[in-house]
C-alpha positions as CSV (number, residue, x, y, z in Angstrom):
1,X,-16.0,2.6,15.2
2,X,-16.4,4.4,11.8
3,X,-17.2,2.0,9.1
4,X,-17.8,3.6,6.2
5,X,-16.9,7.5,4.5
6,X,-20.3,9.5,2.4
7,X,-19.7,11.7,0.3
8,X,-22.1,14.7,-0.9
9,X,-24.1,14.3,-4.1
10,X,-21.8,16.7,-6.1
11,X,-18.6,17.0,-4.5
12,X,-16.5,17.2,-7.3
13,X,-13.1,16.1,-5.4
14,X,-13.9,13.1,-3.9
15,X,-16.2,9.9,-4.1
16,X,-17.1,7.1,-2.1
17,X,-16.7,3.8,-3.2
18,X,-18.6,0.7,-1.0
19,X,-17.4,3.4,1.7
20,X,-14.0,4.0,1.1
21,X,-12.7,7.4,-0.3
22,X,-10.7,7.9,-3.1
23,X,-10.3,10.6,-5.4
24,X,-13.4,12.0,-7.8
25,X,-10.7,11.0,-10.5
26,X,-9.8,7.9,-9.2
27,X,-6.2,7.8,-9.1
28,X,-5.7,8.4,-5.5
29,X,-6.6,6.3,-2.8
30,X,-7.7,8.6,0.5
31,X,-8.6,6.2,3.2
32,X,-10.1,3.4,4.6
33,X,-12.3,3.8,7.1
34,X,-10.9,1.9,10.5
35,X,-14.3,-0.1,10.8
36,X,-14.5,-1.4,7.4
37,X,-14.9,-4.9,6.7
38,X,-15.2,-6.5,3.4
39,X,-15.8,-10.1,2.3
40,X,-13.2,-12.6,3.1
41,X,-11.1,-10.0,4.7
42,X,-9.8,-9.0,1.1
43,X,-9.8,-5.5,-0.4
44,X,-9.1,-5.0,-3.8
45,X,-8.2,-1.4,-4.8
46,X,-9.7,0.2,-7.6
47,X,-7.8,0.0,-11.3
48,X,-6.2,3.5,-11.8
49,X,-5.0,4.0,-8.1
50,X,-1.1,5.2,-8.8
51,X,-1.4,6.8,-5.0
52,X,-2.0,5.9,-1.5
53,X,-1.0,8.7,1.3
54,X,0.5,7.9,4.1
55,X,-1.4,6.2,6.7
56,X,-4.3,5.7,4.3
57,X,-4.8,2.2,5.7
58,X,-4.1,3.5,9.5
59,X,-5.4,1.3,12.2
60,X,-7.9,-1.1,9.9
61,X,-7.3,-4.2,11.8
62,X,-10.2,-6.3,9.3
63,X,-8.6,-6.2,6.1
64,X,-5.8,-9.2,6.1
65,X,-5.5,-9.3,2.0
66,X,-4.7,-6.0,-0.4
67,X,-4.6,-6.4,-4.0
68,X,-3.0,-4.0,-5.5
69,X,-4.7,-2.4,-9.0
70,X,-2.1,-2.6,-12.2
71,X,-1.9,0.9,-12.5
72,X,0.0,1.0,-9.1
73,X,3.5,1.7,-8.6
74,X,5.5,1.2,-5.1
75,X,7.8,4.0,-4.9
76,X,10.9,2.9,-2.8
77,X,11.5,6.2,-0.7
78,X,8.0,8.2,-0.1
79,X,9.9,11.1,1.2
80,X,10.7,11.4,-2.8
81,X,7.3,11.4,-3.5
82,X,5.6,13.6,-2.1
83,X,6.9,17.5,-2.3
84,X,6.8,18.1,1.1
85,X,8.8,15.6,2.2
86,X,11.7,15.5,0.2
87,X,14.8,15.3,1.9
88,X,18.2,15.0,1.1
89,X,18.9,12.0,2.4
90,X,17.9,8.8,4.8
91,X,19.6,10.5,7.8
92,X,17.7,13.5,6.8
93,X,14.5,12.0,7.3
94,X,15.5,10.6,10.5
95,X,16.6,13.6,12.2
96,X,13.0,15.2,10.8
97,X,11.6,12.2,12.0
98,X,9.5,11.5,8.7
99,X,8.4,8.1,8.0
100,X,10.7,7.2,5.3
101,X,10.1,4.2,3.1
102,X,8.2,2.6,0.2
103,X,4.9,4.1,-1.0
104,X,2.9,0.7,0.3
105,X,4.4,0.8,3.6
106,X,3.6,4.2,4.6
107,X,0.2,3.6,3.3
108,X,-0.1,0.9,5.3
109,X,2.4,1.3,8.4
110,X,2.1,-0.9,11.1
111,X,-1.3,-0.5,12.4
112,X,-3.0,-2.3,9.9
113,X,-4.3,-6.1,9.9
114,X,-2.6,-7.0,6.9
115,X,-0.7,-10.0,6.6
116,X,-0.9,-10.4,2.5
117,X,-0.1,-8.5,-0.7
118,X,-1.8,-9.6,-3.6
119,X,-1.5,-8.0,-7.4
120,X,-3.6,-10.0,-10.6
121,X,-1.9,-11.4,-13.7
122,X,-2.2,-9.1,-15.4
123,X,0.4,-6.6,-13.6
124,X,3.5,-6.1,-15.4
125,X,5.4,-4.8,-13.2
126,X,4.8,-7.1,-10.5
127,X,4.1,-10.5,-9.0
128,X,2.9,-11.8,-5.7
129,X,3.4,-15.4,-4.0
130,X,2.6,-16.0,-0.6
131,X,1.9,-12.3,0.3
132,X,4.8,-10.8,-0.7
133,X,5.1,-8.9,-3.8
134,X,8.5,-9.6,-6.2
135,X,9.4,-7.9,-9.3
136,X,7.4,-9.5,-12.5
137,X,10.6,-11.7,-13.4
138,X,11.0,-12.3,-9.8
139,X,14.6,-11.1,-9.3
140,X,13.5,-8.9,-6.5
141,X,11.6,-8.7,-3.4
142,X,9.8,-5.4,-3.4
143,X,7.7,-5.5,-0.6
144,X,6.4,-7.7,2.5
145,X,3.3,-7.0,5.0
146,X,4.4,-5.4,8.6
147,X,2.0,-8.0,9.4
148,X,2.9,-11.0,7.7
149,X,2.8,-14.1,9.5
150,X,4.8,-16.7,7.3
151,X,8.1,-18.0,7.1
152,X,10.1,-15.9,4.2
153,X,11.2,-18.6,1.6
154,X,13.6,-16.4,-0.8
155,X,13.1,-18.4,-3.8
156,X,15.3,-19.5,-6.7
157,X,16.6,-16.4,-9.1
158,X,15.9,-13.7,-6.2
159,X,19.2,-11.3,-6.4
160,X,17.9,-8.2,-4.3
161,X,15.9,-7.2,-1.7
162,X,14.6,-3.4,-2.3
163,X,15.1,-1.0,0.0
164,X,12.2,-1.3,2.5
165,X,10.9,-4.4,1.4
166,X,11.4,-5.6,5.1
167,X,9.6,-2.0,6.9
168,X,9.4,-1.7,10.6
């Protein structure tokens, strides 16, 4: 099973970081290898990752814990994201059959092992408890693991649920 990506001394597009690829500049996240394992089955993304492709995580069933870097931002339609997918709407994508949703849960889909979201104190923009991740004033649940294995408490002050919070 392939464990771990090499890039070539000067390759000035991409670099590999304890064997995952991301971009040379660091703001993109490329993919983790299937194989990978990591310490305590947590993965912490690098600071300055604003985007993960889609798939990106595909079929890593090791990796139970992702914490998210501040500098990331969870889009809430992907097909808006990225060029070539924009659409004109929902029903668009689902005639085109494009994976529509946020810009975590295409990165991750449902073939990954993870079951918990994580992001530090520091983030601004967000906050995590119990693997899901909730606005920063926690007024809205932004997104939950495919995987996740708990019961979903809503908690006190919660008012919305973003669109593809709950994916697959």
């Amino acid at each position: 099973v392939f464990k771990e990506f090499r890039v070539e001394e000067g390759n000035t597009h991409f670099k590999a970081v304890d064997g995952v690829l991301y971009s040379m500049d660091g703001t993109k996240f490329i993919a983790m290898p299937r194989g990978k394992t990591v310490t305590n089955s947590t993965y912490e993304i690098l600071e300055g990752v604003t985007f993960m492709p889609e798939l990106s995580f595909s079929r890593n069933p090791y990796i139970k814990t992702l914490i998210l870097p501040d500098s990331y931002v969870i889009r809430q339609d992907v097909s808006l994201q990225v060029p070539e997918y924009r659409l004109a709407s929902q029903t668009a994508a689902q005639d085109a059959n494009i994976n529509a949703g946020n810009s975590i849960s295409t990165a991750l889909y449902q073939y990954t092992g993870i079951v918990n979201y994580e992001v530090k104190e520091t983030n601004k923009r967000y906050k995590s408890d119990r693997g899901i991740i909730y606005s920063k004033d926690m007024s809205k649940i932004i997104a939950i693991p495919t995987k996740y294995n708990q019961d979903i408490i809503i908690p006190e002050g919660v008012t919305t649920i973003e669109f593809y919070a709950f994916y697959n």
